[in-house]
KEZA-587040 format. One line per field, with one value per residue (C-alpha): residue number from 0; x, y, z. Coordinates in Angstrom, 1 decimal. Layout:
BEGIN
num: NUM,...;
X: X,...;
Y: Y,...;
Z: Z,...;
***
This chain:
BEGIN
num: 0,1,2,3,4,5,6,7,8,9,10,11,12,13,14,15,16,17,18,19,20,21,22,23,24,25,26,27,28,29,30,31,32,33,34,35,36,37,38,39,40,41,42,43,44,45,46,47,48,49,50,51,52,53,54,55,56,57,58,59,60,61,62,63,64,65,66,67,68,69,70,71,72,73,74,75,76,77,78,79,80,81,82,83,84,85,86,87,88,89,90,91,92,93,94,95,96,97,98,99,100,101,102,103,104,105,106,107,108,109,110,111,112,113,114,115,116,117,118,119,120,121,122,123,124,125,126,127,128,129,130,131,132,133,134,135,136,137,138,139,140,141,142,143,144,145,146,147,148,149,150,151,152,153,154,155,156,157,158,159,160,161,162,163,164,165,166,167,168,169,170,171,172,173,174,175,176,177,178,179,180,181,182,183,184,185,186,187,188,189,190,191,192,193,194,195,196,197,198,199,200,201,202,203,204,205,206,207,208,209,210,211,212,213,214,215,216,217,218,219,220,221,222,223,224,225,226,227,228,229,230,231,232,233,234,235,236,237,238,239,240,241,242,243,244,245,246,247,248,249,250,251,252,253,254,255,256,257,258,259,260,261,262,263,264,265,266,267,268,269,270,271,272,273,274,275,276,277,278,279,280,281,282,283,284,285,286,287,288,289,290,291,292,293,294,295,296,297,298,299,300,301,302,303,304,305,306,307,308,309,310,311,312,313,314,315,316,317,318,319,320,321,322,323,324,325,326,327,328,329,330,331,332,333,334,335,336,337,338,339,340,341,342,343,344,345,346,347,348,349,350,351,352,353,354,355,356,357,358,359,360,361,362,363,364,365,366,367,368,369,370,371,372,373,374,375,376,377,378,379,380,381,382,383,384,385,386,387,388,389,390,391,392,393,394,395,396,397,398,399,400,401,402,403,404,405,406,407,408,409,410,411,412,413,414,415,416,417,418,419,420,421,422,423,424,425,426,427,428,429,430,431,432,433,434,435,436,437,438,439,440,441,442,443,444,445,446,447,448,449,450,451,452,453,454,455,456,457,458,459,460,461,462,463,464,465,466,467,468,469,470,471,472,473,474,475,476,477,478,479,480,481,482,483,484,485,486,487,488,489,490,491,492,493,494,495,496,497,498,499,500,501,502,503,504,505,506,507,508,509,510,511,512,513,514,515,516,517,518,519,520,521,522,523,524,525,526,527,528,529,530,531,532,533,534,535,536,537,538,539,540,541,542,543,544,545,546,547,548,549,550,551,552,553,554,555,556,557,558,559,560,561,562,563,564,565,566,567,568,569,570,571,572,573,574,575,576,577,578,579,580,581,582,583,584,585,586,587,588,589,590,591,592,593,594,595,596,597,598,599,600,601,602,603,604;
X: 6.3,5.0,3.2,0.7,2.6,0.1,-1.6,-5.8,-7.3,-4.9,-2.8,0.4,0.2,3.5,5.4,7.9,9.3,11.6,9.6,10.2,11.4,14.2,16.1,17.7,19.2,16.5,16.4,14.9,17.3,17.0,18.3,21.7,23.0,24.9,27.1,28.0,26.0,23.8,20.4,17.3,14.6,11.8,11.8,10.7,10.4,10.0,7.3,5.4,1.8,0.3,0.7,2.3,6.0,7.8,5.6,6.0,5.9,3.8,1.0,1.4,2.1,4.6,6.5,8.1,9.0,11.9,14.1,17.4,20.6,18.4,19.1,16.0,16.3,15.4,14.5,13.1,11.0,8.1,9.4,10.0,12.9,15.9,15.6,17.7,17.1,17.8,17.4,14.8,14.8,16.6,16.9,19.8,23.1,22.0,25.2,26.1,23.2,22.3,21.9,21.8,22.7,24.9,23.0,19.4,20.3,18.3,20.4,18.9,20.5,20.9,21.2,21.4,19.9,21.1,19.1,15.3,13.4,11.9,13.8,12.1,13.0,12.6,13.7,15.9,14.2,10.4,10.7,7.1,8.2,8.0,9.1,9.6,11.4,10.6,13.4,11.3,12.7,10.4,11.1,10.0,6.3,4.7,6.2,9.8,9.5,12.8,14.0,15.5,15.2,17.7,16.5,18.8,19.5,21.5,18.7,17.8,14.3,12.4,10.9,7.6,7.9,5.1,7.1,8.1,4.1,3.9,6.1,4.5,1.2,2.0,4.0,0.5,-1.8,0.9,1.4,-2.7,-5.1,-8.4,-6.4,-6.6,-9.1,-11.9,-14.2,-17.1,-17.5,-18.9,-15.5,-12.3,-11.2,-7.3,-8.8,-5.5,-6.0,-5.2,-1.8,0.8,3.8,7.1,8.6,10.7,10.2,6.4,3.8,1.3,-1.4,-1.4,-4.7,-4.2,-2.9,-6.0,-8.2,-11.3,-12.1,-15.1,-14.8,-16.6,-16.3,-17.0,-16.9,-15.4,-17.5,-16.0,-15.0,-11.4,-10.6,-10.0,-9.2,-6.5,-4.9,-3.8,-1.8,-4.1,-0.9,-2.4,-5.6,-6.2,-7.5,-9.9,-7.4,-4.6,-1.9,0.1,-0.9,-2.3,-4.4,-4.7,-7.7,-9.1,-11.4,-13.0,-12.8,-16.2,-18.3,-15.5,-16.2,-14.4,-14.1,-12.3,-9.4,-6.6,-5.6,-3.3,-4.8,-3.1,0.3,-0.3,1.0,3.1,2.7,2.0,3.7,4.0,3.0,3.3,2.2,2.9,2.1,-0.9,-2.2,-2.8,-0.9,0.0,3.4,3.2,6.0,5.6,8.0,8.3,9.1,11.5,8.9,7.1,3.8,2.4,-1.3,-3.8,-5.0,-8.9,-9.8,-7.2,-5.1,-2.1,0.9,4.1,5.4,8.7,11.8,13.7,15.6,15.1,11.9,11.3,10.0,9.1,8.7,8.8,9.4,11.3,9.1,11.5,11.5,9.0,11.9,10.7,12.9,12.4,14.4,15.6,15.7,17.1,20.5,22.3,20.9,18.1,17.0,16.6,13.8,11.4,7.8,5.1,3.4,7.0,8.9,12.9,15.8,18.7,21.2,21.5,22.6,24.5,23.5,26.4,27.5,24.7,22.7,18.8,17.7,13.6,11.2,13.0,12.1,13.0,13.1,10.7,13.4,14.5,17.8,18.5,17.4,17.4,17.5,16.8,19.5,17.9,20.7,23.6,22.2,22.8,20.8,21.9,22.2,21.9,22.9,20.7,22.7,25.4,24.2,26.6,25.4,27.0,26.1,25.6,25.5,22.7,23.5,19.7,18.5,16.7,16.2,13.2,11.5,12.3,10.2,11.4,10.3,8.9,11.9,14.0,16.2,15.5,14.5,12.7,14.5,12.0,14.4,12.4,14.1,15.5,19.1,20.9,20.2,16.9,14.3,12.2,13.5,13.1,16.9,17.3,19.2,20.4,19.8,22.5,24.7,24.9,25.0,22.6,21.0,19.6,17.7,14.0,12.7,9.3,9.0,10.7,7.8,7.2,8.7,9.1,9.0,6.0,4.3,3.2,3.1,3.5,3.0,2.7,5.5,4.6,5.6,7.0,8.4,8.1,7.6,6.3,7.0,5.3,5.7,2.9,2.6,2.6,6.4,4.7,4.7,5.8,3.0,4.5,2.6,3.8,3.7,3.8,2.4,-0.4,-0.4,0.3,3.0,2.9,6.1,6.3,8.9,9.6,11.2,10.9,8.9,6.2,3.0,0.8,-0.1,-3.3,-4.2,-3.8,-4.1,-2.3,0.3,0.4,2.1,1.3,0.9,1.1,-0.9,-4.0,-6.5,-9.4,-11.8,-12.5,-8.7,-6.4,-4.8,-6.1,-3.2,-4.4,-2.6,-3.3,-2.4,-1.0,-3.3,-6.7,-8.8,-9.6,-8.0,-7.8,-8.6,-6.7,-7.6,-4.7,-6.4,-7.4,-4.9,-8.0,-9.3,-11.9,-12.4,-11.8,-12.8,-13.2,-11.1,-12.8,-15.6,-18.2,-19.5,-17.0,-17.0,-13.3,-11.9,-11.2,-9.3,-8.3,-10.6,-9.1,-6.3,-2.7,-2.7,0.5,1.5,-0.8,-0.6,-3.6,-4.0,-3.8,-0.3,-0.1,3.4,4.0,6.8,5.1,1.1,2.9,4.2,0.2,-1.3,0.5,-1.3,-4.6,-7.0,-4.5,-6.7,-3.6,-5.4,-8.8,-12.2,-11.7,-8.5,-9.0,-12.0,-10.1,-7.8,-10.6,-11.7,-8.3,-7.6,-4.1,-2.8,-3.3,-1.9,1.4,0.2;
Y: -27.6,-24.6,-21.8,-19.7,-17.4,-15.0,-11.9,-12.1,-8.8,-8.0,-7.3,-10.0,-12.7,-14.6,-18.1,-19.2,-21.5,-19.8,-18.7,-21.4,-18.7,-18.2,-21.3,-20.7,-17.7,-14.9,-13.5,-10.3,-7.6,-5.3,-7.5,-5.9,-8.1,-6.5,-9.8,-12.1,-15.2,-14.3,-15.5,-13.9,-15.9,-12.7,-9.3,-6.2,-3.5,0.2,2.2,5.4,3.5,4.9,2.8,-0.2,1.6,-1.4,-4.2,-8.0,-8.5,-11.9,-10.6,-6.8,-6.7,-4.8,-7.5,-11.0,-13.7,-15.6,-18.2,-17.7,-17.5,-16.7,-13.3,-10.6,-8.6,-4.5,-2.9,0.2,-0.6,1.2,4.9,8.1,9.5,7.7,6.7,5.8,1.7,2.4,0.0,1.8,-0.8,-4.3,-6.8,-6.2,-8.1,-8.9,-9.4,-6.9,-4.6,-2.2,-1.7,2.2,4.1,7.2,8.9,8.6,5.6,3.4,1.0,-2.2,-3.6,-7.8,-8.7,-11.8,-11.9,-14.1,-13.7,-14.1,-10.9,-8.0,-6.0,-2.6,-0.4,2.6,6.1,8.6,11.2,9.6,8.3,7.2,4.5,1.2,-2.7,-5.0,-8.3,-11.0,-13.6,-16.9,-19.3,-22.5,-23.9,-20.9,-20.8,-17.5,-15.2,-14.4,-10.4,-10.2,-9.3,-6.5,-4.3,-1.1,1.6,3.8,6.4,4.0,3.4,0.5,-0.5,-3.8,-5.7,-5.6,-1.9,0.7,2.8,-1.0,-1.5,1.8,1.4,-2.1,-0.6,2.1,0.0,-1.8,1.0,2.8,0.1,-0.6,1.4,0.0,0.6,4.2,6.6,7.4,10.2,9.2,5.8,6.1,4.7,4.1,0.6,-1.0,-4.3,-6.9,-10.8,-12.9,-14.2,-15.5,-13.2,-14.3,-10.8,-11.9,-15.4,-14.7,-15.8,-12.9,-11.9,-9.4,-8.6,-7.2,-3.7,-3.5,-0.6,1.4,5.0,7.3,9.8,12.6,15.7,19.2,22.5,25.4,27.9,31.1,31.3,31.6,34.3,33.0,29.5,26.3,24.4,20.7,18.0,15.1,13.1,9.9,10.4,7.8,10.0,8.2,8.4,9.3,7.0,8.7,9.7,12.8,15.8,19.6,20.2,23.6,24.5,27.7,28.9,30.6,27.4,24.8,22.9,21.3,23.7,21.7,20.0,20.6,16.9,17.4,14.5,15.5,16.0,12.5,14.9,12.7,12.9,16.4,17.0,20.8,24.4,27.8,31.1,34.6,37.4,38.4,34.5,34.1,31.1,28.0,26.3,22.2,20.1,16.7,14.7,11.4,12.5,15.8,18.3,21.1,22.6,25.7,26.3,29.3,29.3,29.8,28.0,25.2,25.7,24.0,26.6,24.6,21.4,21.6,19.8,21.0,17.8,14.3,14.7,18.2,18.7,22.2,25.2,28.9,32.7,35.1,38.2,40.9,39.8,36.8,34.6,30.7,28.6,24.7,22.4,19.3,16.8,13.6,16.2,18.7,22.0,24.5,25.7,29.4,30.2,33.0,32.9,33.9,31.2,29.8,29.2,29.3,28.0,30.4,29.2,26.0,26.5,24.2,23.4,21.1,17.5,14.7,17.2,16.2,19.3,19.3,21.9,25.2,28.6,32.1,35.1,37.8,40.5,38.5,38.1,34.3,30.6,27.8,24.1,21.3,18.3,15.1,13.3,15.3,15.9,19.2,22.8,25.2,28.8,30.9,34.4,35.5,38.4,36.6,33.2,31.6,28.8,28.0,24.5,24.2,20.1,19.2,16.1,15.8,12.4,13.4,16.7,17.4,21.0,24.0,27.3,30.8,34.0,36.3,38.9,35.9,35.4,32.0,29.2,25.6,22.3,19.2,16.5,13.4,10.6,12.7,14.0,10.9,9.9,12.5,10.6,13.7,17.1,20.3,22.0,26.2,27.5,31.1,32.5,35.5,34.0,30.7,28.3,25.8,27.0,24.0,21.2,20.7,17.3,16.8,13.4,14.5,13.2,9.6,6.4,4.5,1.5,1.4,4.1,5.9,10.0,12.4,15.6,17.7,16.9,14.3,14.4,11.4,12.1,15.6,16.9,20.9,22.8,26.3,29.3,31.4,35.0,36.5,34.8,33.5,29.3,26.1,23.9,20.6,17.8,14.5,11.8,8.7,9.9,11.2,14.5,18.3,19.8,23.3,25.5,28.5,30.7,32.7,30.0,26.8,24.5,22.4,24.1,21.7,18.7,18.1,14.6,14.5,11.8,8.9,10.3,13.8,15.5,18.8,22.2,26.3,28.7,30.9,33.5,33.7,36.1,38.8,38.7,35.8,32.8,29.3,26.8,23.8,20.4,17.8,13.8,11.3,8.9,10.3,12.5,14.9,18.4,19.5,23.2,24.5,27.9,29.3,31.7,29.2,26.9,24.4,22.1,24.1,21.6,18.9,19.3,16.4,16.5,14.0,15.2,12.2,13.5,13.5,10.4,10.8,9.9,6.0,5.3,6.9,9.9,13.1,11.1,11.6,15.2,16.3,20.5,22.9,26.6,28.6,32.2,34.7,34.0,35.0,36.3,39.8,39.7,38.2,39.8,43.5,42.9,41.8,45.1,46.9,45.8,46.1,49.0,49.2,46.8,44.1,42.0,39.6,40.7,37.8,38.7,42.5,40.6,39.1,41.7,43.8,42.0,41.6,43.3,45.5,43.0,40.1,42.9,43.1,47.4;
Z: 2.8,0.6,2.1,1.2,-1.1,-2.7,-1.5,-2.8,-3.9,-6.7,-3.7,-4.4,-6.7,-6.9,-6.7,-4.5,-7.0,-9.8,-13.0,-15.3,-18.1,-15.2,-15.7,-19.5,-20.6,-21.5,-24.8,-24.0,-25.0,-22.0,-19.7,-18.3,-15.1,-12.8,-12.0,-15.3,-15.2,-12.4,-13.9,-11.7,-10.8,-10.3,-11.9,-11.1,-14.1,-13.1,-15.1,-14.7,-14.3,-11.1,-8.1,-9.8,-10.5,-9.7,-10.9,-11.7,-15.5,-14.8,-13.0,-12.5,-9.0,-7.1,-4.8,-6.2,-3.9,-4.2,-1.9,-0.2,-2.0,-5.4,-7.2,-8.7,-11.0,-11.5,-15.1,-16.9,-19.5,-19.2,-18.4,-20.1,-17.8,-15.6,-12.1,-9.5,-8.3,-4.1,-1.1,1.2,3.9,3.9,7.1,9.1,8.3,4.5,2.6,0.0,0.9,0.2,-3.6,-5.0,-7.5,-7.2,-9.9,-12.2,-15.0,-17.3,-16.4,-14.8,-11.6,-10.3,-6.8,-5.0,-1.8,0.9,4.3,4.5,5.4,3.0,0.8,0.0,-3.3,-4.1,-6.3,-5.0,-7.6,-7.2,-3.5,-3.6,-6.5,-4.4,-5.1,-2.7,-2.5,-0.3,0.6,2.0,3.7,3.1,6.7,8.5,8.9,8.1,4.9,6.1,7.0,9.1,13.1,12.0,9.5,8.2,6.8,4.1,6.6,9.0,11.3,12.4,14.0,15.3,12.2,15.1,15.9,15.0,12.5,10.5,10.5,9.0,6.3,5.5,5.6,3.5,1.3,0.6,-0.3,-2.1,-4.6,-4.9,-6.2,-4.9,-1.7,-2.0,-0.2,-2.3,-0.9,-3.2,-0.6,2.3,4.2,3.8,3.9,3.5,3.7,3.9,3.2,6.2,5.3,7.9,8.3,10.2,12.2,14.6,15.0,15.8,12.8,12.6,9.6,7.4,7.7,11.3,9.7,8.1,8.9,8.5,8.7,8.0,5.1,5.6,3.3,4.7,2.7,4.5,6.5,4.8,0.7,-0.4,-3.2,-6.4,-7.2,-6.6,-9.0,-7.7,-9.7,-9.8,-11.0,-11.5,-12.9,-15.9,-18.6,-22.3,-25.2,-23.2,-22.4,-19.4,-15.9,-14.4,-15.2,-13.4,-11.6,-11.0,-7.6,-7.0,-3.9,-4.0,-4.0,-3.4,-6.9,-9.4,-12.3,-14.4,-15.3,-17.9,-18.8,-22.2,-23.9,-28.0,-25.6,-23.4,-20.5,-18.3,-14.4,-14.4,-10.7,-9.9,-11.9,-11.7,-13.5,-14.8,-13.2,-15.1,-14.4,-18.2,-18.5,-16.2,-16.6,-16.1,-15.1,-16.5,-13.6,-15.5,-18.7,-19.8,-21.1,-19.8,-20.9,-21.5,-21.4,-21.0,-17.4,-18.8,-21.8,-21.4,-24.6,-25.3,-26.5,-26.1,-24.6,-24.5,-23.4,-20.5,-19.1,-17.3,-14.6,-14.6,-10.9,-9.9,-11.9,-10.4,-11.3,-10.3,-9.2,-10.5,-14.3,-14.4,-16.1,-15.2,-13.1,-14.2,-11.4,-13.5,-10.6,-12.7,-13.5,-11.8,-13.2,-12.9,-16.3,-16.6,-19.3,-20.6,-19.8,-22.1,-24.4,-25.9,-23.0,-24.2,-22.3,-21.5,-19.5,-17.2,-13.4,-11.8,-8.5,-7.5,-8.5,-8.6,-6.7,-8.4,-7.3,-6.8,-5.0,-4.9,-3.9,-5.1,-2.3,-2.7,-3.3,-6.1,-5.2,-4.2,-5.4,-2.9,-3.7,-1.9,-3.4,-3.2,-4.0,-2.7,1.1,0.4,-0.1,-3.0,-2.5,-5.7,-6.5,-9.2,-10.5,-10.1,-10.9,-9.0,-6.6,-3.4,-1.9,1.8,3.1,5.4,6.4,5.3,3.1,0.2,1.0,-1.0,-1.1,0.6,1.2,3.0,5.3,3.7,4.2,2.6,5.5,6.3,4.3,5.5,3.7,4.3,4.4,3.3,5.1,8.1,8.8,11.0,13.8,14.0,11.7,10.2,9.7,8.6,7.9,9.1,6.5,6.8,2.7,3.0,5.1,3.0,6.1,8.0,11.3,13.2,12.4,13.7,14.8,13.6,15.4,18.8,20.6,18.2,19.6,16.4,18.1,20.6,18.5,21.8,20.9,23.8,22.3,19.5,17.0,15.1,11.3,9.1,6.1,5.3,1.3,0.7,3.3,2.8,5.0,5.6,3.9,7.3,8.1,11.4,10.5,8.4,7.5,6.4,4.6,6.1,4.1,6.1,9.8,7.0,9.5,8.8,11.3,11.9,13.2,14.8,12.9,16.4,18.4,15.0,17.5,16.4,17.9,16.5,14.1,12.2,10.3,6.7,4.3,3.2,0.8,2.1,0.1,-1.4,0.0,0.1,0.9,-0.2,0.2,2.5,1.6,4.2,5.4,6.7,5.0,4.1,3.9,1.1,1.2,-1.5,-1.1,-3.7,-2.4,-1.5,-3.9,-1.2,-0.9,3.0,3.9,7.0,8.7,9.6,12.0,13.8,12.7,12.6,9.6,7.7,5.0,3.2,-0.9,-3.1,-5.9,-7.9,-11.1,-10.7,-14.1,-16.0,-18.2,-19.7,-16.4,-16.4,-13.1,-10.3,-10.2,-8.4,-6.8,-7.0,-5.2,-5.5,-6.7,-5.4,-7.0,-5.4,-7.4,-6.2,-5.4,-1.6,-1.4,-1.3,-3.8,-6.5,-5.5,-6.0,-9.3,-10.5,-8.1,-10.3,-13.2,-11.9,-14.0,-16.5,-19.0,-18.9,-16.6,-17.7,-15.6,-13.4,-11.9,-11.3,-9.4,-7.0,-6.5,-5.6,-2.6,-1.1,2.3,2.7,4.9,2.0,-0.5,1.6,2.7;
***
């Protein structure tokens, strides 16, 4: 008999019947099957549209179900830089599973899939890009979810458990905007339609992971010094076509003072900045695209936009010279350029073979360059003088952003997916002496499958990874467990865990006026920026993100939160080099402002 096969609230809308357009041979060019004469009966296309990356060319949505033994297809249409088209999650036993791609493509991939259960893709470069297949088997009752499902790291876990409910719940408000928490409501509401789900034999609805939480703003007791920039990735922007904008807060009130959002340019996915050392101009990765833009930090002009290679991630200086490091996390290269208004490359680093290199870090001293390899499962130590790279393997998958001590002894890896069998990590590396230390479990206390927690450590998913100015603690942002870990550098423990948001994601740290350190960590998908005293290592705020007023924003206001670049830049390294500027008539009003009203312990004396 048929079932009840679509999801209401612009959630899933979808057939279990085969398109019609499925049973002759398309004429659409783009088509490139992976098996001759394998004809799909659902597609997903990959795009850079917020929340809908993977997305049914039908109706829009981001999951297609199909029947057993019938194939679905994978495309890019729709996007500006190469991806990789990689099984997240898959039930158990599923024959020729799973599907990836050694390396970032356009090309578009066919599989057929035998067993009922869910089949969850993703991008090895974007890793919050989801799609989702579901295989149906008509004489089950319920939507066939699975028994068991396999996740990419080897694991496998209870289709019931907690951690599976968390990825399916994720999965959801991921992939749907209106799902997304919006601080200028009153609550927070993943509102799931009351469709019948088979997990392991049992029929259950979807509608029980639905939840409901308060949102509840609060501005922080004590000002910051200065202001924080935050990548608002997927704000929708009048007259502009692409995602995201650059939202500026100040610190002294804990407002929106505006946001840079590169309409002439159409900036694509603006996902992580930096700046020079007299904090004239801000440097804007566009991650879903190849370009990189350069524009004044004050008035918002535009001096270049310029391309650098596929999905530019992270962009950061070295202290001693102010050169700009741009990681190019669809290749195998960080591109070594001037700063100033023209950006210019000048050489190309390898960081090791298919290595997608994405959040690195440059010591203080100058001397070394570490890369977390997204693809290779490997950290890149490089020599700067030298520029010679030496590549240390983790063991990590999708090691995505690293940080270090201050004295540049020791950097943090966050390893997205975990290092096998420990299911979130953070990899020791030793800089100088080119190895790995350890490996920290940020879920030591989790069960994934009852969900119980028993202490502190709880983390899921880990992307920036900052280490305080001080040297004294990691603060991670969690992107699944929506918490913030925090590790003790003296004995690398997790002390302590704070919640987040869904899509945590963003952080580093800033200053607190009258001494100390505030640690800011922005989420993909809330529009909230949290505040966390690191004093007290307490929540002192949470800052809305969004501008109410602001009439050019058409979707998806203040969400996306992705880079975070607070200024004055808090590490020693790079704060000396603008001290030294200060009264000589180099620096704008503003600046020699806040670098007034720092204490010697913030100025590194």
């Amino acid at each position: 008999m048929n079932k009840i096969s679509s999801l209401t609230a612009a959630i899933l809308m979808t057939s279990l019947a085969a398109p019609s357009w499925a049973a002759a041979p398309s004429n659409d060019d783009n088509l490139i099957l992976s098996v001759p004469g394998l004809m799909p009966s659902a597609v997903l296309e990959m795009s850079d549209e917020p929340g809908l990356w993977f997305k049914d060319p039908l109706d829009g949505d981001a999951l297609v179900v199909i029947k057993p033994n019938q194939a679905a297809m994978v495309k890019m249409t729709d996007t500006q830089t190469e991806h990789t088209i990689t099984s997240l999650l898959w039930p158990a036993g599923a024959k020729n599973f799973p599907v990836d791609q050694d390396k970032p493509s356009n090309a578009s991939v066919t599989a057929a899939f035998d067993k009922p259960g869910l089949y969850v893709f993703t991008c090895k470069v974007h890793p919050y890009m989801f799609g989702a297949v579901v295989v149906d088997d008509e004489k089950t009752e319920g939507l066939d979810i699975g028994s068991e499902l396999q996740l990419v790291t080897g694991a496998k876990i209870p289709a019931s458990s907690d951690l599976a409910k968390r990825l399916l719940r994720t999965f959801f408000v991921a992939t749907t905007p209106s799902l997304w928490r919006d601080y200028n409501k009153p609550q927070w509401e993943v509102k799931l339609p009351d469709i019948p789900l088979n997990i392991e034999g049992n029929t259950i609805s979807l509608s029980a992971l639905s939840m409901t939480m308060p949102n509840e703003l609060k501005t922080p007791q004590t000002p910051g010094v200065g202001e924080v920039w935050v990548n608002t990735q997927f704000e929708m922007i009048e007259g502009k076509k692409k995602a995201g904008t650059a939202t500026r807060i100040s610190t002294a009130d804990w407002n929106v003072t505006s946001k840079f959002k590169g309409v002439k340019e159409d900036m694509n996915n603006p996902h992580n900045m930096w700046t020079d050392k007299h904090y004239r101009h801000i440097y804007q990765t566009q991650w879903f695209d190849k370009k990189m833009l350069t524009f004044d930090r004050v008035n918002g002009q535009v001096y270049s936009n310029v391309v650098v290679g596929e999905s530019p991630s992270h962009v950061i200086s070295r202290p001693l010279d102010d050169m700009l490091y741009v990681a190019i996390n669809a290749g195998e290269q960080v591109v070594k350029m001037t700063g100033g208004k023209n950006p210019t490359a000048k050489k190309s680093i390898n960081t090791g073979p298919h290595s997608s290199p994405h959040g690195h870090y440059i010591t203080e001293d100058s001397k070394y360059m570490v890369t977390p390899n997204a693809l290779a499962g490997s950290v890149s130590v490089v020599d700067l003088n030298a520029e010679s790279n030496t590549e240390i393997p983790t063991g990590g998958v999708i090691p995505i952003a690293v940080w270090g001590t201050p004295d540049g002894s020791t950097a943090y890896a966050a390893n997205l997916l975990g290092t096998p069998p420990l299911l979130s990590t953070l990899s020791v590396i030793d800089i100088p002496g080119k190895k790995k230390l350890a490996d920290i479990n940020l879920a030591a206390d989790y069960d994934p499958v009852t969900g119980k927690i028993s202490g502190e450590a709880y983390g899921l998913l880990p992307i920036q990874t900052p280490v305080s100015p001080d040297g004294k603690y990691v603060v991670t942002a969690n992107t699944l467990s929506a918490t913030i870990t925090i590790v003790d550098t003296a004995t690398n423990k997790v002390i302590k865990s704070l919640p987040c948001e869904p899509g945590c994601h963003g952080a580093h740290f800033g200053m607190k006026k009258g001494g100390g350190y505030y640690a800011y960590v922005a989420s993909k998908f809330a529009n909230d920026l949290v505040v966390v005293d690191m004093d007290k290592l307490e929540i002192a705020g949470r800052v809305l993100l969004a501008d109410p007023k602001d009439s050019s924003i058409t979707a998806h206001n203040g969400m996306g939160g992705q880079g975070v670049l607070p200024l004055p830049i808090v590490e020693h390294g790079y704060l000396k080099e603008t001290l030294k500027l200060a009264g000589t008539g180099e620096l704008i009003p503003e600046v020699e402002g806040w670098l007034q009203v720092l204490t010697d312990d913030q100025k590194g004396k």
